[in-house]
BATORDREN-342752 format. One line per 8 residues: number of its first residue (from 0); their letters; for each residue x, y, z of N, C-alpha, C, O. Coordinates in pm, whole numbers, plus 50000, padded with zeros to 5 digits. Atoms other than C-alpha are relative to their C-alpha. Layout:
NUM	a	X/Y/Z/X/Y/Z/X/Y/Z/X/Y/Z; ... .
# end
This chain:
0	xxxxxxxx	49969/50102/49900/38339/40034/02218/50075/50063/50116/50173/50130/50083; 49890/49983/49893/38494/40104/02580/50083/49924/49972/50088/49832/49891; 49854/49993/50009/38842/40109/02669/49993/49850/50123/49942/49864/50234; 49957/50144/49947/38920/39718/02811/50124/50004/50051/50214/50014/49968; 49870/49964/49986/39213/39752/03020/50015/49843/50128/49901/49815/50165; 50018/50112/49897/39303/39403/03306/50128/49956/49971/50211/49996/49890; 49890/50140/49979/39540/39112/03395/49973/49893/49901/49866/49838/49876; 50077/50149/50078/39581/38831/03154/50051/49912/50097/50169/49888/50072 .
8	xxxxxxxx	49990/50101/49834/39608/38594/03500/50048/49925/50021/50162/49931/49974; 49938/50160/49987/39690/38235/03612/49844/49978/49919/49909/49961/49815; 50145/50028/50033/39291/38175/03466/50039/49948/49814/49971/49881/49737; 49956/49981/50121/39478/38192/03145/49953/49826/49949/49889/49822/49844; 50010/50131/50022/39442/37789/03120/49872/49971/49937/49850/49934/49822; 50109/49998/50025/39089/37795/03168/49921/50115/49907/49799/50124/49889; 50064/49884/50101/39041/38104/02926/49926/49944/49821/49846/49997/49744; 50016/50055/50155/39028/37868/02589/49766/49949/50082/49686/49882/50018 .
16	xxxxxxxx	50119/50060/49965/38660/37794/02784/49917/50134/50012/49794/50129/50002; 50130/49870/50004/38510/38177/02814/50041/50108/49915/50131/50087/49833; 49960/49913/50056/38528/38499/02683/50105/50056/50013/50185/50002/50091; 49904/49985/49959/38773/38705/02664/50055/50074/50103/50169/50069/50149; 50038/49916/49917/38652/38965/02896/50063/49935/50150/50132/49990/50237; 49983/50083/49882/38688/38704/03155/50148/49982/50041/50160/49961/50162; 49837/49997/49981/39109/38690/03148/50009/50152/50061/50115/50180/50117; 49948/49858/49935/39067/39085/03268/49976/49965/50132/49892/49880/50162 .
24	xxxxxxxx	50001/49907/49879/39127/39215/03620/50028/50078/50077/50117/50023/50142; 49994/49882/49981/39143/39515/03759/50172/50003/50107/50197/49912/50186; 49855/50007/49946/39539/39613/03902/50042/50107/50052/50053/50201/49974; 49947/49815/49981/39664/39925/04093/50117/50021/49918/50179/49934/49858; 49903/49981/50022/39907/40117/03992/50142/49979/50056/50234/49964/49976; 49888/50081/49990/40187/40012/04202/49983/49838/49963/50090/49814/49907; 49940/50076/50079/40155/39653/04087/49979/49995/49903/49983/49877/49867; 49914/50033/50109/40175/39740/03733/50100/50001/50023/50153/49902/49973 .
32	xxxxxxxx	49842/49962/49989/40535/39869/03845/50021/49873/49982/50035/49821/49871; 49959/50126/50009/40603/39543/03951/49971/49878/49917/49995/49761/49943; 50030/50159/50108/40483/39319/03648/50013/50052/49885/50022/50174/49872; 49963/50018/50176/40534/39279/03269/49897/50113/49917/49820/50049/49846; 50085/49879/50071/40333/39600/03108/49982/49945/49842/50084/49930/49775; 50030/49997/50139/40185/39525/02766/49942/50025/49960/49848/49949/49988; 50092/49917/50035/39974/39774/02558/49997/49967/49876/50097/49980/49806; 50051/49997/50093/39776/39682/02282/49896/50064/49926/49790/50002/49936 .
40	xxxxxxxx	50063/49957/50038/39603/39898/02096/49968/50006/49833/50049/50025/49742; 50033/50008/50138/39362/39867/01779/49881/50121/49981/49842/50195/50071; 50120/49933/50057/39081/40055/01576/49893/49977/50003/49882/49967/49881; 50077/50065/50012/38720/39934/01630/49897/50084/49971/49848/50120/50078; 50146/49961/49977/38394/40125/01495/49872/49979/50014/49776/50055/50001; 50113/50055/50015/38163/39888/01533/49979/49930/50143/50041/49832/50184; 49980/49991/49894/38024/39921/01871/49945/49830/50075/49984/49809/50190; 50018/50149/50018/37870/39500/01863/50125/49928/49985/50128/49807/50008 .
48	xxxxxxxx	49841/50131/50079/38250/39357/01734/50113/50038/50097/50143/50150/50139; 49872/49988/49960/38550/39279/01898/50089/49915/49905/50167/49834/49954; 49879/50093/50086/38752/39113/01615/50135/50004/50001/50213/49909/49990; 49868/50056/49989/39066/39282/01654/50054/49976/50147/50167/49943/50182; 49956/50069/49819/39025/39222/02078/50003/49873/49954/50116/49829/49931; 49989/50138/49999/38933/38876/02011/50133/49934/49940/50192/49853/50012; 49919/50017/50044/39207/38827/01760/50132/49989/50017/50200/49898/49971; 49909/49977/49882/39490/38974/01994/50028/49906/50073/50141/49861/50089 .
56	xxxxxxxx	49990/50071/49861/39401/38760/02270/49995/49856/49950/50021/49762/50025; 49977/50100/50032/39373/38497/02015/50167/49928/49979/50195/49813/50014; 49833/49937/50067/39757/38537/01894/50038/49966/50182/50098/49868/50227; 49924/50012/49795/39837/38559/02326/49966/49839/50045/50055/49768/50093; 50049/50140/50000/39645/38220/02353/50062/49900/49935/50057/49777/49936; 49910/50115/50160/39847/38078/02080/50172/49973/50056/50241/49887/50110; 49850/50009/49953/40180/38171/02131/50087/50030/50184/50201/49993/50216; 49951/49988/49890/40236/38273/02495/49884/49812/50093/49768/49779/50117 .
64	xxxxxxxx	50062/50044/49887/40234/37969/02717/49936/49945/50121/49961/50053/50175; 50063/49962/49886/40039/37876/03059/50113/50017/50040/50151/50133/50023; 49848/50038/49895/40367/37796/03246/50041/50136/49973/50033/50221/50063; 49917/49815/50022/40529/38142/03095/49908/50098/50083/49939/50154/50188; 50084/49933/49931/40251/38314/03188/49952/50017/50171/49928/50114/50242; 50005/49995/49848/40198/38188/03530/50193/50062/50072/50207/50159/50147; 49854/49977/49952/40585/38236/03628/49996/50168/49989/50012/50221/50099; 50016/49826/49992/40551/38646/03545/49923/50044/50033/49821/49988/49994 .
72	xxxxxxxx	50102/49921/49953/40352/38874/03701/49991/50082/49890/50090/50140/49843; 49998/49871/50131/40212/39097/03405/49844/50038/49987/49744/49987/50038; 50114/49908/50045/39957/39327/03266/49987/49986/49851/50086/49973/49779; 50022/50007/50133/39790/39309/02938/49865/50059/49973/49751/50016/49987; 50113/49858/50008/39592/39626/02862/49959/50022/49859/50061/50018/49791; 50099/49992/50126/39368/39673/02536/49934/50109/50006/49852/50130/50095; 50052/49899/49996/39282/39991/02426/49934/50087/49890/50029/50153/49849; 50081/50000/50154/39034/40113/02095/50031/50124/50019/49990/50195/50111 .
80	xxxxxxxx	49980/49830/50030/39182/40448/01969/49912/50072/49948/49929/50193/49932; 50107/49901/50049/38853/40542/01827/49925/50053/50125/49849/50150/50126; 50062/49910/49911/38756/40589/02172/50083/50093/50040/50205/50086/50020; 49963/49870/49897/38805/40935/02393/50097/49968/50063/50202/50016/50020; 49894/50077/49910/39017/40743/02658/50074/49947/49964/50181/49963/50023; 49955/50128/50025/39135/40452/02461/50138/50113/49912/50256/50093/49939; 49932/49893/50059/39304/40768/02227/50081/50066/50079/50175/50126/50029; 49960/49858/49898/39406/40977/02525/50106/49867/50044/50215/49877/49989 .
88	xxxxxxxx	49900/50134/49939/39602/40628/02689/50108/49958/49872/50225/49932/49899; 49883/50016/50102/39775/40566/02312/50074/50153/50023/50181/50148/49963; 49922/49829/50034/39916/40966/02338/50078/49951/50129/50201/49952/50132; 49931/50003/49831/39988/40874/02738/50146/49918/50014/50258/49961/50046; 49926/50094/49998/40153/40539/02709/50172/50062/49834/50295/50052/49836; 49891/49978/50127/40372/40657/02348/50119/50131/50101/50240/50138/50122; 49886/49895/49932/40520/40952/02543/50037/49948/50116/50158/49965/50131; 49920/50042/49851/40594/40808/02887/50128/49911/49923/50243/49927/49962 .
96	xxxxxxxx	49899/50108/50019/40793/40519/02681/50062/50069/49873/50111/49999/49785; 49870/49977/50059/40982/40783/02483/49927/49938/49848/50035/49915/49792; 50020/50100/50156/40826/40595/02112/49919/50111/49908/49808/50144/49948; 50041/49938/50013/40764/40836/01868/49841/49943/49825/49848/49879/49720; 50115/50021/50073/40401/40820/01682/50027/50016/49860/49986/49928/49785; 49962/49930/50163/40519/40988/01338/49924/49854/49895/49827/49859/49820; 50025/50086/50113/40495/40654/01150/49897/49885/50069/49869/49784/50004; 50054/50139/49908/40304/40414/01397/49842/49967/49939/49764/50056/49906 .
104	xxxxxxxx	50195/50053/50079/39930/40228/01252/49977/49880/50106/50062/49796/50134; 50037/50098/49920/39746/40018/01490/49956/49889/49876/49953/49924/49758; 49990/50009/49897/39681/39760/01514/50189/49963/50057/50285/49918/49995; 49846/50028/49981/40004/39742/01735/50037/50017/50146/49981/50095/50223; 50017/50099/49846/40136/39569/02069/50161/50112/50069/50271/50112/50013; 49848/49963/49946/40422/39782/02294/50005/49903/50100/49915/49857/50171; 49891/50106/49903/40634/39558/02486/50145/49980/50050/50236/49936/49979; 49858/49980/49984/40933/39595/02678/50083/50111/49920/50201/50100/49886 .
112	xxxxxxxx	49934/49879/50066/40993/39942/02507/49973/49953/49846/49930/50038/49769; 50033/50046/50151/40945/39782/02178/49859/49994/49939/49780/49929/50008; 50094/49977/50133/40674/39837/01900/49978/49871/49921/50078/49811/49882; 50012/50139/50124/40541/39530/01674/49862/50049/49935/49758/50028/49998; 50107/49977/50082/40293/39649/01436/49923/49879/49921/49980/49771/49905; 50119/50111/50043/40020/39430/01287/49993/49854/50007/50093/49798/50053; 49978/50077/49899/39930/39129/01356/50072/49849/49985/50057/49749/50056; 49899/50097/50023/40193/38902/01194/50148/50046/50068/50246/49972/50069 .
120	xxxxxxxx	49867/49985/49966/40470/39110/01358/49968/49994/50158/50063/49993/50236; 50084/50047/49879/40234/39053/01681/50045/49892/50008/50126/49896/50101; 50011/50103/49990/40264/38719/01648/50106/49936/49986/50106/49819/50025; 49811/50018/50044/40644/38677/01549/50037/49998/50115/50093/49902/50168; 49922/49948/49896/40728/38849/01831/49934/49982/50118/50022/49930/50186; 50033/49977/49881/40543/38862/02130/50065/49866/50101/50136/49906/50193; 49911/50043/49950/40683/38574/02274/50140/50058/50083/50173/50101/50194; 49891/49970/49938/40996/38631/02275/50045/50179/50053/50154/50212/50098 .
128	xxxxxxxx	50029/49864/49961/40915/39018/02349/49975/50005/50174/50021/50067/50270; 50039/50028/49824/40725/38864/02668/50104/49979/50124/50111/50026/50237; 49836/50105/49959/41071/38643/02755/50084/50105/50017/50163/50056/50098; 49961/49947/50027/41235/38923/02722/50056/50114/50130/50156/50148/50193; 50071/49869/49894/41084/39193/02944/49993/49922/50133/49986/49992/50234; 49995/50053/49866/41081/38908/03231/50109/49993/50022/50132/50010/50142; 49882/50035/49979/41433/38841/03187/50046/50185/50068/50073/50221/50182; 49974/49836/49909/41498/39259/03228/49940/50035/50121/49986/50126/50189 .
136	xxxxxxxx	50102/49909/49863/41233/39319/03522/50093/49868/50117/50164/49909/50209; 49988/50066/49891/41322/38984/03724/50132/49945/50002/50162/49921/50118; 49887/50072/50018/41643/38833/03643/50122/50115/49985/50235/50106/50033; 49835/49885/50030/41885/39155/03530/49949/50130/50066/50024/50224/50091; 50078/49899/49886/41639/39386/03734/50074/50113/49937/50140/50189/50008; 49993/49906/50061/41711/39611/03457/49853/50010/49876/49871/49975/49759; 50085/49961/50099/41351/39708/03277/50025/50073/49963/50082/50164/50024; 50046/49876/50093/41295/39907/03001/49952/50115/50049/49833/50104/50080 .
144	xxxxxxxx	50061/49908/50002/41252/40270/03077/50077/50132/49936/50199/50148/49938; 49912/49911/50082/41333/40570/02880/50075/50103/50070/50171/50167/50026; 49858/49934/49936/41472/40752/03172/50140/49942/50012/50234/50010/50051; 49831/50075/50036/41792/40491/03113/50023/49972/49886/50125/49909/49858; 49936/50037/50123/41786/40469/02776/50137/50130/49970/50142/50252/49985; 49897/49913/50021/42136/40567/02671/49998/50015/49803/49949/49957/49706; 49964/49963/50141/42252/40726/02360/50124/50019/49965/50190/50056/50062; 49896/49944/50014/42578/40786/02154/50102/49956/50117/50117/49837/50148 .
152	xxxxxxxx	49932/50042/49934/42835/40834/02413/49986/49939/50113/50067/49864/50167; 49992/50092/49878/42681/40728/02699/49930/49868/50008/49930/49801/50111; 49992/50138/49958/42543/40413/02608/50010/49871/50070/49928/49780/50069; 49947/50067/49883/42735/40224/02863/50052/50073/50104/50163/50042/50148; 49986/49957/49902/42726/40449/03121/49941/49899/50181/49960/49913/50302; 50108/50041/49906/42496/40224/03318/50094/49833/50011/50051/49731/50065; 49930/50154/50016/42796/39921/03244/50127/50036/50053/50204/50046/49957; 49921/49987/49961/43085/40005/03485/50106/49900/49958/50065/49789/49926 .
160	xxxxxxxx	49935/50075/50030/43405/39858/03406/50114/49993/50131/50166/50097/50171; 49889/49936/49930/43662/39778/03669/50125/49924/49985/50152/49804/49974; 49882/50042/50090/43984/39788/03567/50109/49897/50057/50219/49886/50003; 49928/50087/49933/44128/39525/03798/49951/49838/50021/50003/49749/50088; 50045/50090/50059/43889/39273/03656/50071/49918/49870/50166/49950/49799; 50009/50019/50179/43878/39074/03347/49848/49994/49982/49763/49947/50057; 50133/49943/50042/43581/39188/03164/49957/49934/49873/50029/49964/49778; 50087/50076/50129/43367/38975/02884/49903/50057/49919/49835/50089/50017 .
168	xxxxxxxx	50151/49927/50046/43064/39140/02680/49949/49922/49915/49997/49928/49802; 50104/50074/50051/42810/38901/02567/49889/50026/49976/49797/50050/50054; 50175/49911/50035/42525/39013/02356/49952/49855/49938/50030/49781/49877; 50040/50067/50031/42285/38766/02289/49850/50026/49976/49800/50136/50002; 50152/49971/49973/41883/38676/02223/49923/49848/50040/49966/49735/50016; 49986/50110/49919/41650/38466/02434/49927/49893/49876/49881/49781/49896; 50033/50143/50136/41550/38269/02083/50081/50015/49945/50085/50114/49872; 49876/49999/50113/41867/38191/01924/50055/49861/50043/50109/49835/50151 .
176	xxxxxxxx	49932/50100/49993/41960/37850/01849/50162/49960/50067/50193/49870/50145; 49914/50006/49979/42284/37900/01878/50037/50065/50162/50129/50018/50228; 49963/49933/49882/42295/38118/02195/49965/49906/50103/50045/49916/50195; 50039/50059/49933/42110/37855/02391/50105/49880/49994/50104/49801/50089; 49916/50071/49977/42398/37641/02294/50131/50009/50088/50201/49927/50147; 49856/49947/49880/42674/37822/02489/49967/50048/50104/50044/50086/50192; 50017/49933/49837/42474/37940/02760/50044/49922/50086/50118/49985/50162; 49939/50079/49908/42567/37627/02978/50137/50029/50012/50194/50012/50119 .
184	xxxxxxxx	49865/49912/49948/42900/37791/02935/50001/50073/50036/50070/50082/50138; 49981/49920/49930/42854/38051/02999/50008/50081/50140/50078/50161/50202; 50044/49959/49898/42625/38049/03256/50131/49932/50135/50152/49998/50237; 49922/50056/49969/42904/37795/03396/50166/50068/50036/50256/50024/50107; 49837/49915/49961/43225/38062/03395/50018/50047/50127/49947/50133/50180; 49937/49979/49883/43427/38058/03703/49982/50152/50047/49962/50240/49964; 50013/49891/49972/43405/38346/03924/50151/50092/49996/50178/50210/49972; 49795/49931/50067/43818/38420/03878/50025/49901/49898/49968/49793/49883 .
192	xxxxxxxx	49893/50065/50088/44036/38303/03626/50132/50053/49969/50161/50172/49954; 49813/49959/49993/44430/38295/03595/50009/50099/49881/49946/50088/49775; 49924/49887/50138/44575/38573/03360/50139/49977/50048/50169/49992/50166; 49886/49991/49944/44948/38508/03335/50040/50011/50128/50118/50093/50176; 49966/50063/49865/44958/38359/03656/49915/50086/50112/49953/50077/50229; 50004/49919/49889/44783/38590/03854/49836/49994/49992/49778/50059/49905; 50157/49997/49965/44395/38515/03967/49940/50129/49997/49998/50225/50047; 50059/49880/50017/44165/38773/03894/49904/50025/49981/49889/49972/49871 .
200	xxxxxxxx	50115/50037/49980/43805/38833/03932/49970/50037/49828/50018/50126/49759; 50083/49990/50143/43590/38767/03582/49829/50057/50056/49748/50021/50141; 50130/49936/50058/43300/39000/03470/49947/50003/49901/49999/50044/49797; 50045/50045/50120/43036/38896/03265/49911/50121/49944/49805/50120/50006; 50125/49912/50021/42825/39186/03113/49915/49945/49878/49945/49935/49759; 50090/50043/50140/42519/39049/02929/49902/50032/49958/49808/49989/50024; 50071/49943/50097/42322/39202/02698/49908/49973/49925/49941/50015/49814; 50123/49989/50068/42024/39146/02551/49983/50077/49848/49955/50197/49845 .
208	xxxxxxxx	49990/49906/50098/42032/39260/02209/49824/50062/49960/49800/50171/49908; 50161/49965/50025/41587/39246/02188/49935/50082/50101/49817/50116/50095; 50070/49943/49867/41558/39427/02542/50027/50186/49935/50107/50230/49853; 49994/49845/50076/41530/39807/02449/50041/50082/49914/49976/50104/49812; 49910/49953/50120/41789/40003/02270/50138/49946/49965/50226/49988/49889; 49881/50057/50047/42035/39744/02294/50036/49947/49832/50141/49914/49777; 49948/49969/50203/42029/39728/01891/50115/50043/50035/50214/49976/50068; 49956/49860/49978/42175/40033/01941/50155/49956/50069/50259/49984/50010 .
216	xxxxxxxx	49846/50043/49977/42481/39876/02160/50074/49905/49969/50168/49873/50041; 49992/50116/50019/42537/39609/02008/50081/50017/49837/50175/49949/49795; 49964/49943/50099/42576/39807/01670/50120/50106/50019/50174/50158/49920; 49920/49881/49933/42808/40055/01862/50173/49894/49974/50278/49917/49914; 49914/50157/49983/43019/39686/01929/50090/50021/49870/50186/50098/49859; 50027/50043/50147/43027/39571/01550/50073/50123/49933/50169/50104/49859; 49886/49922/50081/43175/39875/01425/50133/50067/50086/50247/50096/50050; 49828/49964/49907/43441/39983/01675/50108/49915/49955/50223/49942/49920 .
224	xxxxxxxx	49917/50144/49993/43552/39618/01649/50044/49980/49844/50135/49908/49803; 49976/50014/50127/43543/39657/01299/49953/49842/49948/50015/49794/49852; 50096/50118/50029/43329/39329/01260/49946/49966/49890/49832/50006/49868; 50051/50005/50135/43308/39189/00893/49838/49955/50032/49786/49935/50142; 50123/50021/50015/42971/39115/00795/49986/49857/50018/49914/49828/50114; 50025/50159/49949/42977/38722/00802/50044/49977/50147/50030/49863/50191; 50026/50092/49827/43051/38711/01209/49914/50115/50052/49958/50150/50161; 50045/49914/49931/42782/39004/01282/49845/49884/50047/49751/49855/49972 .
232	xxxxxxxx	50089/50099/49935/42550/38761/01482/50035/49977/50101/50149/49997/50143; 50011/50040/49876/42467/38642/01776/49996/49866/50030/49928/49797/49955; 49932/49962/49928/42602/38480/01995/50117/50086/49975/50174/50029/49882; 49884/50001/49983/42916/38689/02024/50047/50096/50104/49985/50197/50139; 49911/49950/49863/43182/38787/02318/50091/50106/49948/50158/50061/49855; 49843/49920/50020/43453/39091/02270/50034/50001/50153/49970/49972/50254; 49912/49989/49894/43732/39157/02500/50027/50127/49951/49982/50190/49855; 49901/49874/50075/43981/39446/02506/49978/49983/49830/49888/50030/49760 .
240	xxxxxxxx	49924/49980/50135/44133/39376/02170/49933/49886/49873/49990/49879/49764; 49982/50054/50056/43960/39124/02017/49782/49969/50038/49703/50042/50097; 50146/50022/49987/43569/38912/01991/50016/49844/49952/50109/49787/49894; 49983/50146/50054/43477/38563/01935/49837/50031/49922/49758/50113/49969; 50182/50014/50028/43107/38505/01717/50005/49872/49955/50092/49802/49902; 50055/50175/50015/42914/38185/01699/50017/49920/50068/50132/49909/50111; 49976/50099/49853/42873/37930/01949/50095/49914/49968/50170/49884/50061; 49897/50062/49995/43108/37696/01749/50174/50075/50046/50274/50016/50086 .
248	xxxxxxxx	49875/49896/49952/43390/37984/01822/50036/50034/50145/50150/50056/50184; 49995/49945/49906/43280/38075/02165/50072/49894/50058/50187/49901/50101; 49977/50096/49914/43272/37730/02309/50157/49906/49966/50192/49812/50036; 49891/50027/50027/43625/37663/02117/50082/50068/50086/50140/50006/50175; 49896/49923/49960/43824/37915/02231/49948/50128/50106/50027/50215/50143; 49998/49910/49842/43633/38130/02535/50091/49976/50052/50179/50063/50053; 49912/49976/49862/43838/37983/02803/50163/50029/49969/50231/50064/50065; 49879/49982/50046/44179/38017/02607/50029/50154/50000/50147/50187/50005 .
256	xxxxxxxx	50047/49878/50034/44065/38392/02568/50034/50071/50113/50129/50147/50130; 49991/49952/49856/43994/38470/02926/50133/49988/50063/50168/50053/50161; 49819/50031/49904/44378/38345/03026/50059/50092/49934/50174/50098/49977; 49892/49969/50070/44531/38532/02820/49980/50156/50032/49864/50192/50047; 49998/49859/49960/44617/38926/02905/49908/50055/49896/49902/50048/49773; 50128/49960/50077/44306/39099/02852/50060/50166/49925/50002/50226/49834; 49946/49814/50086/44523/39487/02746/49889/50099/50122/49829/50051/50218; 50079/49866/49948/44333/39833/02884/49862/49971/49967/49862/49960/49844 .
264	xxxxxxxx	50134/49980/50005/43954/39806/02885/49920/50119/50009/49908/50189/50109; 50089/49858/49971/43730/40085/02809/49875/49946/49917/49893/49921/49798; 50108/50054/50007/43377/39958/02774/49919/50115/49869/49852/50072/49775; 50028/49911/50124/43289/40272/02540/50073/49975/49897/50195/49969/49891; 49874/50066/50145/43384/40161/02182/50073/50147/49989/50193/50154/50017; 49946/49922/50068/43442/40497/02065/50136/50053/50063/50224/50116/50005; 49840/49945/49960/43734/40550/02341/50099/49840/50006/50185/49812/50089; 49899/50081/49990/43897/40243/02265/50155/50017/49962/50233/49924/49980 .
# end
């Protein structure tokens, strides 16, 4: 089978009415830059069948949708590793995004730097994978790329702290019952707030724990903080010296938090 590569479009509505061929169209390379990149690639030797294309795009039909879809600009590229090309584009795409092959089995969807192998972890995830990768490209105009992925110490190199702030760190995800409960707070926090009398600009840094290797900082968090195991969830806020988890916690005692002298801030756990 050729290598199927296109736009899944605004047409997306009217797609439950043709093939699937018909959701492709052709995209330069500068606007992939600018839209949602998603590479799916499966196994096919049977040059008559598209079961696991059809199947894919069935799963995208299902769970992503129109409204999501129209609101992002994105790409959704399909590629059969038994072909020449379709093989040569899985080697291309795995090394540009840094993901190493060792253990990887199609079929399996990259998204937003992230991996979902077959097609129940396809289907779990892509959603909120999709949600995800729009929130980093258009909203925190921080995408996924492995020239910023940090490691170890520098981690939060890319998260300035300034020390004449007060500083918040909110890791969250964009499906979480609970996180969607305190966002109206959050999103709602004043641009200063008093510390022992003295106004002072508030900084929110927020985090994504599903957007790339934020695992990775989030887990960095959790043990600095020394974080028992029953509050390691999301939502939760640290400060200097201290953290709130769970939206019944946040939305108790955030603003009591923020007044109160935040201590020395150093955004790297390990130099706390």
């Amino acid at each position: 089978m050729s290598m199927n590569k296109g736009v899944f479009g605004k047409i997306f509505a009217a797609a439950l009415l043709v093939s699937p061929a018909a959701l492709f169209a052709g995209g330069s390379k500068a606007a992939a830059q600018e839209k949602i990149n998603a590479y799916f690639f499966y196994e096919e030797l049977c040059a008559s069948c598209q079961t696991d294309y059809d199947r894919f795009f069935s799963i995208a039909r299902e769970q992503l949708p129109p409204d999501e879809l129209d609101q992002y600009p994105h790409n959704f590229y399909t590629h059969n590793v038994y072909d020449t090309a379709g093989r040569a584009r899985y080697v291309n795409i795995t090394d540009e995004l840094g993901i190493d092959r060792g253990d990887l089995q199609v079929p399996l969807l990259i998204l937003g730097g992230r991996v979902f192998q077959g097609y129940d972890s396809i289907s779990s995830n892509i959603r909120e994978a999709y949600l995800t990768a729009a929130e980093d490209l258009y909203v925190n105009k921080r995408p996924y790329s492995p020239k910023t992925k940090k490691t170890g110490a520098n981690l939060f190199d890319d998260y300035p702290v300034n020390p004449d702030h007060v500083t918040m760190v909110y890791f969250y995800r964009v499906f979480c019952p609970q996180c969607a409960k305190v966002k109206p707070l959050i999103d709602a926090l004043p641009e200063k707030v008093m510390v022992n009398g003295t106004e002072r600009k508030l900084d929110v840094i927020r985090i994504n724990t599903r957007s790339g290797n934020n695992g990775e900082r989030v887990a960095a968090f959790l043990e600095a903080w020394q974080v028992p195991d029953e509050d390691r969830q999301v939502p939760i806020v640290f400060f200097p010296g201290s953290y709130l988890s769970g939206a019944d916690a946040i939305a108790g005692q955030l603003e009591r938090r923020l007044g109160e002298e935040p201590g020395p801030w150093k955004l790297l756990p390990e130099k706390r």
